[in-house]
N, C-alpha and C positions, 0 to 999 in steps of 0.2 A: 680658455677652453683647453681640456687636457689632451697630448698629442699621443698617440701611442707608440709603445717601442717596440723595436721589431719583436721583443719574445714575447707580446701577450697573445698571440695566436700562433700557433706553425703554422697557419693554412695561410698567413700574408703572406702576398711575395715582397711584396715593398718595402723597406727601412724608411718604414712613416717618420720617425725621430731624425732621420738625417736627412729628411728632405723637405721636413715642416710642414706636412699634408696631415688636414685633420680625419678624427674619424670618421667624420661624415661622409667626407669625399668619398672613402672606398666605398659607401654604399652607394653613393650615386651613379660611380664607376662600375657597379655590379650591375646594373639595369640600364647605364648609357639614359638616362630621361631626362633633357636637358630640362624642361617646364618643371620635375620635380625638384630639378637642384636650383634655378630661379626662385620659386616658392620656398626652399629650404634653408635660403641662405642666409646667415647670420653676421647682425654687425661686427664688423672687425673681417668681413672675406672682400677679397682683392683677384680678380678674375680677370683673361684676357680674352676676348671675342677675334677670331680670324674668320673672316667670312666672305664668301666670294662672289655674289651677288643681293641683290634688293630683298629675296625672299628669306632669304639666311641671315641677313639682316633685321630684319622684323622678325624673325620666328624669335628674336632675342629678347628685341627692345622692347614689345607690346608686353610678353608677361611679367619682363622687370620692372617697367614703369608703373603697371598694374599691380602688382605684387606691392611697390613700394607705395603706392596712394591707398589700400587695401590697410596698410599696415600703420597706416598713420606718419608717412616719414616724409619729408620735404625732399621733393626728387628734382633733382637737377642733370640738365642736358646741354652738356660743352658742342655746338656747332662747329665744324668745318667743311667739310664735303659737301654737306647736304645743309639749305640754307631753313630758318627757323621755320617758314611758311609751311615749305612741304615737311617737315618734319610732323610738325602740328596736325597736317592734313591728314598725313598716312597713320599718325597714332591713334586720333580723333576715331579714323572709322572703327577701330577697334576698342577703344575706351573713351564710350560715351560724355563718361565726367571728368575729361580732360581739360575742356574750357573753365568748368567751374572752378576746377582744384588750379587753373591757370590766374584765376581772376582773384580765387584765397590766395595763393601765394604760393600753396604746395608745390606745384609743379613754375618751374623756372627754368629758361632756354636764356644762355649766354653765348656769345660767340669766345672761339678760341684766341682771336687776338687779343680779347678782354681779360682773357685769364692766362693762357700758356703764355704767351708773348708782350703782355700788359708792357706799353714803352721801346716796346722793340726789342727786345732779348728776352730768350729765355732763360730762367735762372730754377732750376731744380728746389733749393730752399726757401725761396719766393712762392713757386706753388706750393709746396706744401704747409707755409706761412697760411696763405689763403683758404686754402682746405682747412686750415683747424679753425680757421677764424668764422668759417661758413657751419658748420661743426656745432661750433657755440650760438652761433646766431639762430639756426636753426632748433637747438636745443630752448631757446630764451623765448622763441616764437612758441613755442607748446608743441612743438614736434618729438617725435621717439627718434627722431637721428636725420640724416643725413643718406640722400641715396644719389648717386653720381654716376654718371658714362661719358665720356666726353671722345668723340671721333679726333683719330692721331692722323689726319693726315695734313694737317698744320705742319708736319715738320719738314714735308716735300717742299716747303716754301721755302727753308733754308733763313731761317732767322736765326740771327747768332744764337749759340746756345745750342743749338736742336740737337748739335751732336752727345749733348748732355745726357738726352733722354734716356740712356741704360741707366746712367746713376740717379735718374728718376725716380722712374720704376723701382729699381730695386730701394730708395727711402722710400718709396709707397706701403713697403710690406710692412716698415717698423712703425710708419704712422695708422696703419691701420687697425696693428694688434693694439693700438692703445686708446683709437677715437670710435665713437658711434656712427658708424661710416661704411656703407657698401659702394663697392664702386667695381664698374667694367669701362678695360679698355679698350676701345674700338681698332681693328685693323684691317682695310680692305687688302685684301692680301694683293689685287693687281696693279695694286699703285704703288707697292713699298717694294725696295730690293731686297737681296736676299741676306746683305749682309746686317740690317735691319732687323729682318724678322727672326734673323739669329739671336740678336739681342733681345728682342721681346721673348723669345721661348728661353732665353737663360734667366730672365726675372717671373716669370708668372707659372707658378705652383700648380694650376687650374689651366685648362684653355678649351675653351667655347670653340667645336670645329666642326663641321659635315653635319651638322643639326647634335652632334654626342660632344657629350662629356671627354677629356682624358687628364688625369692623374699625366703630368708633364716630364720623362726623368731627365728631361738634360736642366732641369730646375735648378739654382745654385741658388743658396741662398744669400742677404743681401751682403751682411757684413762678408760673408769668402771675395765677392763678387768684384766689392770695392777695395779689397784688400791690395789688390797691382797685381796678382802673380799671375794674368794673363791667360799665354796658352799653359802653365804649367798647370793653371785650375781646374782650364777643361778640360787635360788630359787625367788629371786626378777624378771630375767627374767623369770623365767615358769609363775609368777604370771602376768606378763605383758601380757604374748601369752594368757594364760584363756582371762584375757580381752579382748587380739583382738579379740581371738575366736568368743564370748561371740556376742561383736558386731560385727566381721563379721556377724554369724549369725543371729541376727537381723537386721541388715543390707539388707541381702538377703532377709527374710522373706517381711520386706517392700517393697524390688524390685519387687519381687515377687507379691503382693499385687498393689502396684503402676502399675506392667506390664497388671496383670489379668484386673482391673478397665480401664486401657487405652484403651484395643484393646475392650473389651467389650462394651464400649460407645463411637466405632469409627464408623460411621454410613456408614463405606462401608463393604464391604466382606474380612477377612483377617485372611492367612492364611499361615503354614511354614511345607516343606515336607522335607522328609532327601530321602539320594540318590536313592534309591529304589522309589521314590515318593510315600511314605506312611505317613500320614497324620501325624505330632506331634502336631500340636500347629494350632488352633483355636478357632474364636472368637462368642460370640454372634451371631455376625449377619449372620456367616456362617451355625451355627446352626439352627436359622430360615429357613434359606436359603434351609437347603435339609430336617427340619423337622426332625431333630434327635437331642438328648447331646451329651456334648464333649465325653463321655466315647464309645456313640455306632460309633466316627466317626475317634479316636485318633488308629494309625495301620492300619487303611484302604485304599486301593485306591483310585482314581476316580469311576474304574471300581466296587469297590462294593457299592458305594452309591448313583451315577448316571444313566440318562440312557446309552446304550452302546454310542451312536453320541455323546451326549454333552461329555462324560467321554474321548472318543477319539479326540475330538479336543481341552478339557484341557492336555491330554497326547501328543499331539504334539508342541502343546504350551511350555510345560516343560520342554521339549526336545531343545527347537528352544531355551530358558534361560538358561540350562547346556550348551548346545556348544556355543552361542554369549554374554554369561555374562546379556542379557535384551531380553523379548519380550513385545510385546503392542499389542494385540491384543481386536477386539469387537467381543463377541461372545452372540447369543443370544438362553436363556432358557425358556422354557417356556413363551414364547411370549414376555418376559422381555430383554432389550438390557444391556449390562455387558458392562464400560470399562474394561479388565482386563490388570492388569500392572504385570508380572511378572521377578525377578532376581534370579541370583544364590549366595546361599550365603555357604560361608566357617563352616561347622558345627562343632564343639568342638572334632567328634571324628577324624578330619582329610579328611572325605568325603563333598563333596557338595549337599547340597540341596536346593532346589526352596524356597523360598518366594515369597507374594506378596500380590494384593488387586483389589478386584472390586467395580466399581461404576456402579452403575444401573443409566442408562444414557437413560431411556425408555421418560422421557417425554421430555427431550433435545431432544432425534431425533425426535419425536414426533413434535418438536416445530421447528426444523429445517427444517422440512419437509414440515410443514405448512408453514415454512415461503417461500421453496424453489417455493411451489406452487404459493405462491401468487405472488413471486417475479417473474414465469415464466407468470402468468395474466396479473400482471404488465406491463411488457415486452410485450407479446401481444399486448396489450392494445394502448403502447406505440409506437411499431414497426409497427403497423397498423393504426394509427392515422394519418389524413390528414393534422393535423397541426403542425409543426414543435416544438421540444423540445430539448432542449439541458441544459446536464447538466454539471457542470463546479465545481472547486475547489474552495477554499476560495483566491486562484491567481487569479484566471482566467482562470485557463488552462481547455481545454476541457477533459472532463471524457470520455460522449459519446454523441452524435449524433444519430435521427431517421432520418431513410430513406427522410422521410420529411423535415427534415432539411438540412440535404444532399443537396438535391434538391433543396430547395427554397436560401440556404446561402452559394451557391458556392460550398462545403466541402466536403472532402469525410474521407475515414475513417484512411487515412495518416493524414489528419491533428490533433488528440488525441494526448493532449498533447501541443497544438499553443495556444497561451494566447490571449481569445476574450478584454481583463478586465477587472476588477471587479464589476459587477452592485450593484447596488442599492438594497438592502435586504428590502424586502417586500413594493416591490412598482410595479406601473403601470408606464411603461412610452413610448413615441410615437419615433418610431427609425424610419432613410431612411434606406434603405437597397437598394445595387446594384446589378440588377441583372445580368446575362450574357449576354443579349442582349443589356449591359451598359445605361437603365433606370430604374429611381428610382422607388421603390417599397415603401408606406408607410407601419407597420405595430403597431400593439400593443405589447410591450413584459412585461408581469408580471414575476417578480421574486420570490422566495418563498426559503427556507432554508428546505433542507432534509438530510438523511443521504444515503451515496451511498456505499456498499461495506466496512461499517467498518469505514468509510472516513463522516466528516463533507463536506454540498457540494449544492448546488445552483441551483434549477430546474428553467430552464429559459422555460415558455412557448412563440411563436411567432403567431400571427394573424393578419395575413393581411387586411389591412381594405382600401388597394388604390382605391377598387370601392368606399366604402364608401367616402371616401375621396371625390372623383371625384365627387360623385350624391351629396355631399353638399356643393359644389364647385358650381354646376351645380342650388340647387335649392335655392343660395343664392344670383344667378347671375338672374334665375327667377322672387325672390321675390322683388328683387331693380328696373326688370324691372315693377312688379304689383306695386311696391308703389310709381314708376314713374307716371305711369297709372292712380292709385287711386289721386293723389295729383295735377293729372290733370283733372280727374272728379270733386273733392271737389273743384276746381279752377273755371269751369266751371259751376258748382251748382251754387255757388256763384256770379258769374258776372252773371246766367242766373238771379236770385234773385232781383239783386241789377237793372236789369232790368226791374224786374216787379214793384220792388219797385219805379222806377222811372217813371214807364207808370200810377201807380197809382197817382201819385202824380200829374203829366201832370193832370190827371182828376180830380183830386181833387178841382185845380183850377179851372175847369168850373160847378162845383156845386155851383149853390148858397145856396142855401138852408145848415146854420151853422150845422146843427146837422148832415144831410149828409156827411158833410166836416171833420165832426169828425169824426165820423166810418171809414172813409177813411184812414185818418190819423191814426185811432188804425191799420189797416189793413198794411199798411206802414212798424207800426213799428214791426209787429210779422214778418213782411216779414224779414226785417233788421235782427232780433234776430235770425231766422235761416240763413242767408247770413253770419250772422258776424262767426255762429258756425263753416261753411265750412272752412269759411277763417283761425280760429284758428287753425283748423285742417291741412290745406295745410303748414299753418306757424310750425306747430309743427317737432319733433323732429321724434314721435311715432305716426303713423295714428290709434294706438288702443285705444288712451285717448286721453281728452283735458283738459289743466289746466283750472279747473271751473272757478278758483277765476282771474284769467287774464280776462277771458271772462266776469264774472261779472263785473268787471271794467270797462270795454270797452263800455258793455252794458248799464249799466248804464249813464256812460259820454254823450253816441249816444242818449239816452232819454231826457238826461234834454238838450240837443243843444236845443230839441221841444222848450222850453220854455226857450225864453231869457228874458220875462219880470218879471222871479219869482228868488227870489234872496235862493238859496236853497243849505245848507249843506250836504254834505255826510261823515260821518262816515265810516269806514271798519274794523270789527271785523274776519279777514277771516285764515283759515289753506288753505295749499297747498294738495288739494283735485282736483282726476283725474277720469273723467266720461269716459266712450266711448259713441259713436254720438248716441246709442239707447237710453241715460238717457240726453244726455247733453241738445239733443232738448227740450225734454217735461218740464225738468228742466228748460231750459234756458226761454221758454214761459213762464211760472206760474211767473218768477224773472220779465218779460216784461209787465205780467198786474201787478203784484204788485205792482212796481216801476211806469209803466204808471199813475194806479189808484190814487197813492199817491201825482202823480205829479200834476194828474188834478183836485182831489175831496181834498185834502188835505191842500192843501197850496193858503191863498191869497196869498199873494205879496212874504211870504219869511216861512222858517219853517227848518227843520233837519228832516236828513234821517238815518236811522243807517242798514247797514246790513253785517249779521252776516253768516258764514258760517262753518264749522265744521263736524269733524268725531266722531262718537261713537259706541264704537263696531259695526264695520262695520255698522254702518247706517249714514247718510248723511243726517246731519241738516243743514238746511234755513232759516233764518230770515230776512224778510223785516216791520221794523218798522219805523215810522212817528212818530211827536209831533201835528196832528194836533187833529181838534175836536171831531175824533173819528166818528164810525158809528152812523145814527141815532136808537133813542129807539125802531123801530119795525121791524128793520133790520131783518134776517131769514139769517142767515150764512150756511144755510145746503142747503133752497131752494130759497133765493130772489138773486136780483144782475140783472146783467145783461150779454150779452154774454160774458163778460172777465169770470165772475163771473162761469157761466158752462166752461165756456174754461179749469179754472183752478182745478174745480173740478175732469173734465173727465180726463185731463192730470194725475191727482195724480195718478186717478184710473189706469193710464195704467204704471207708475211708482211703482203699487202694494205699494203706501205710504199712509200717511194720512196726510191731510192739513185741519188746524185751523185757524179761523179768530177771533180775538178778537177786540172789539172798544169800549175799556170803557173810557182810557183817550189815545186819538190816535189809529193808527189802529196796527195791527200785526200781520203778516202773517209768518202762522210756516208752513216749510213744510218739514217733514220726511219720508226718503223711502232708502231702501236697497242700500248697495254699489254694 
């Protein structure tokens, strides 16, 4: 078994390593419980009993013998003082199956002159002879070991040898670290001298005294012991014990120091009462606590430092920890809320007293309470709302259900806990929903991530939108039939146009007079330029725009058919640019005299046309340019011309644009106006 050395804890005071105390000891030596260290002891310990009457005697011998018939071991009782009868007698009342384990064999009582003194002398290597050989025998019988006590007061008889007994003792220890073997030795201490019991306290590690434990220090071990060097040994050990001393006491002192700094810079209330619950041990914070030092609080009760209610329900609290071993209670002082935790703790002198500690837990409930509130608004909130919400786990499973949703998704409050599936974390998305009259419901469900009860967890709102659904269902079905409508209007426009254009035309023919016949013919063609608008519009996709630059094309082409005798290029510089019918017309006019005028004032026989069409920031550029000779020198581009010439001006004006004529070399008609 491993011993320890002084530096695995600071908190030993003891130099366990030089004194050959195992680790167990110190624990049994912390609580002084002689029955637990009986029960705890392990083959190979070597213990000495000093004891000063019949009661201290038995309070030994019953639970070693017990303990060792319990454990399976062959127990053996060396007699001298007290003869086997009465030994048997006074064991018996206290373990029952002491005859039995008498009559197997377990239990065996020998007298001391059969073994210490076998022949008349004691001889130290002789008994230990016998012990190993009891050891094995015992081992051979089916026993777990050997358990031994034998009374020393044999040696008061004075049989040669007896003064041998220290060099005993001290071969006891090395025969025990190595055999399966417990043993105590008996010492009535009023029969032995003192020069005696000297001797036994310089061999035994351990010693059995006042009903406790003690951890031995004038303990020498065995080889220093037998070594001869006498008194120089045991002044070498006194000089050893100064030391423990020494640092025991330092030692303590630190604990002492380490214990005061701990509880004082513990930031709750803490506190230790002995069985009368009279205050010993408190901290700091306790002291703030009732506004006094430790000195006016250390011997007090509750009752003198409290008021009478609070002092009386720490006094029953104290109570409820002596009888159940724990209480937990919250109690609140001065408007302040206390967790307090208290136990009952075992005190040095044998009695129980209370420990424990509070937490002032005032803005925890505080915050609890707030939150209970908002979480019961919540709930309102939620329980009360029209629109169905349901909240679900990171499964799917249902957490909970509002009445609302109850209603509108089948469900009632059996189904907590039925997996809807997992949606879609932070989204919108369009769900059917069935309802019980087995038609579909459309609705919206947005997802969202909340916490529910401690639990990560998925707030699904639902909103029904199958009227909406339905009304744009309803005014899509509307609008196809208006743009039916509209695209038979524009249809109509148009062929009524292309009517007039043609009734003109019929007339045109019966004017003689050339210049007449031209007016007619410009009159023709602006008729055409809105006819052709309708028609792009009927053709189109979108009745809100018309592709400009298709219409220019078309437009163009339908002008120069006028003139087959002029042999005449068209250029096209154009972007896909989209008017609606209030710009396209006035537009498409201004593109009809420009393009007209060029055709007829511009070109003998043959010439180029370029136009140009384009966006810029949102404004909508035109260009119609010529190569031919250009306006005359006293031209008036703001006030001369003729009716194309105001046609085109008025038109810009209602296009809110501005149109420029240039004729230095050819003409050039810009014209610029809002998209």
């Amino acid at each position: 078994m491993r011993r320890l050395n002084s530096g695995d804890n600071v908190y030993k005071a003891f130099n366990l390593e030089s004194t050959g105390y195992r680790a167990e000891w110190l624990s049994w030596l912390n609580h002084r419980d002689l029955k637990s260290l009986i029960l705890d002891m392990k083959q190979g310990d070597h213990l000495c009993l000093i004891y000063e009457d019949e009661d201290e005697w038995l309070g030994v011998m019953v639970p070693f013998i017990r303990a060792g018939l319990e454990a399976g071991e062959r127990c053996m009782y060396i007699t001298s003082e007290h003869d086997a009868p009465h030994v048997r007698s006074v064991l018996s009342d206290d373990i029952p199956s002491l005859s039995e384990a008498e009559k197997s064999g377990q239990f065996i009582m020998v007298s001391a002159s059969e073994v210490y003194t076998a022949g008349g002398v004691f001889d130290p290597q002789s008994m230990i002879s016998f012990l190993e050989y009891e050891v094995r025998n015992a081992l051979a019988a089916g026993f777990s070991g050997l358990r031994a006590t034998g009374e020393m007061t044999w040696i008061l008889k004075g049989a040669p040898g007896s003064e041998r007994i220290i060099e005993y003792e001290a071969l006891l220890n090395d025969f025990f670290s190595e055999n399966e073997c417990i043993a105590i030795c008996q010492y009535h201490r009023p029969r032995f001298k003192a020069d005696i019991m000297k001797g036994v306290l310089l061999t035994h590690p351990l010693v059995l005294w006042n009903h406790s434990v003690y951890i031995n220090p004038y303990y020498i071990d065995p080889d220093t012991l037998l070594s001869g060097g006498g008194d120089d040994v045991e002044v070498e050990n006194w000089l050893k014990n100064m030391d423990r001393e020494n640092r025991l006491i330092r030692t303590l002192e630190n604990l002492e120091y380490i214990y005061e700094s701990f509880i004082n810079h513990n930031p709750n209330i803490v506190f230790l009462k002995d069985s009368r619950l009279r205050y010993i041990v408190v901290n700091r914070k306790f002291c703030d606590f009732v506004g006094m030092e430790p000195e006016e609080i250390i011997g007090k009760t509750d009752y003198d430092i409290l008021d009478e209610e609070v002092a009386r329900t720490c006094h029953d609290s104290d109570r409820n920890a002596l009888r159940n071993g724990v209480s937990q209670t919250e109690e609140v002082v001065h408007g302040r809320v206390y967790d307090v935790h208290k136990f009952a703790v075992d005190l040095p002198d044998g009695t129980r007293g209370v420990g424990g500690y509070a937490v002032n837990v005032t803005s925890k409930r505080l915050y609890e309470r707030e939150l209970e509130m908002s979480r019961n608004n919540f709930m309102g909130v939620v329980e009360g709302s029209p629109g169905p919400i349901v909240i679900v786990n990171r499964n799917g499973e249902i957490l909970y259900l509002n009445p609302a949703a109850e209603e509108y998704l089948s469900l009632t409050p059996g189904n907590i806990g039925m997996s809807l599936g997992v949606p879609l974390e932070n989204s919108m998305q369009e769900i059917q929903v069935l309802s019980k009259d087995g038609s579909l419901k459309t609705a919206e469900m947005s997802v969202n991530p909340v916490t529910w009860e401690g639990e990560e967890a998925l707030l699904i709102r639902i909103h029904d939108i199958t009227r909406l659904r339905e009304y744009e269902r309803s005014l899509r079905e509307s609008l196809k039939e208006k743009e039916v409508m509209l695209r038979e209007i524009h249809h109509r426009v148009k062929n009524n146009l292309q009517i007039i254009s043609s009734l003109l035309n019929l007339q045109k023919y019966c004017i003689e007079d050339e210049r007449a016949a031209e007016v007619f013919t410009d009159s023709v063609n602006r008729v055409k330029s809105m006819a052709m608008i309708h028609e792009k519009l009927y053709q189109s996709e979108s009745l809100a725009d018309l592709p400009f630059s298709d219409y220019i094309v078309d437009l163009v082409s339908e002008i120069r058919s006028n003139y087959p005798e002029k042999r005449i290029s068209v250029s096209y510089d154009m972007e896909d640019v989209h008017l609606d019918i209030n710009r396209a017309i006035p537009a498409g006019l201004i593109v009809n005299e420009a393009v007209t005028n060029a055709m007829k004032h511009a070109f003998k026989s043959e010439g180029k046309l370029i136009i140009r069409l384009f966006l810029r920031e949102e404004m909508v550029h035109v260009e119609v340019e010529d190569d031919g000779p250009g306006l005359p020198a006293d031209f008036d581009t703001d006030t001369g011309g003729s009716l194309g010439m105001d046609l085109m001006r008025n038109l810009a004006g209602q296009l809110d644009g501005e149109l420029r004529i240039s004729g230095d070399d050819g003409v050039l008609v810009s014209l610029v106006f809002p998209l």
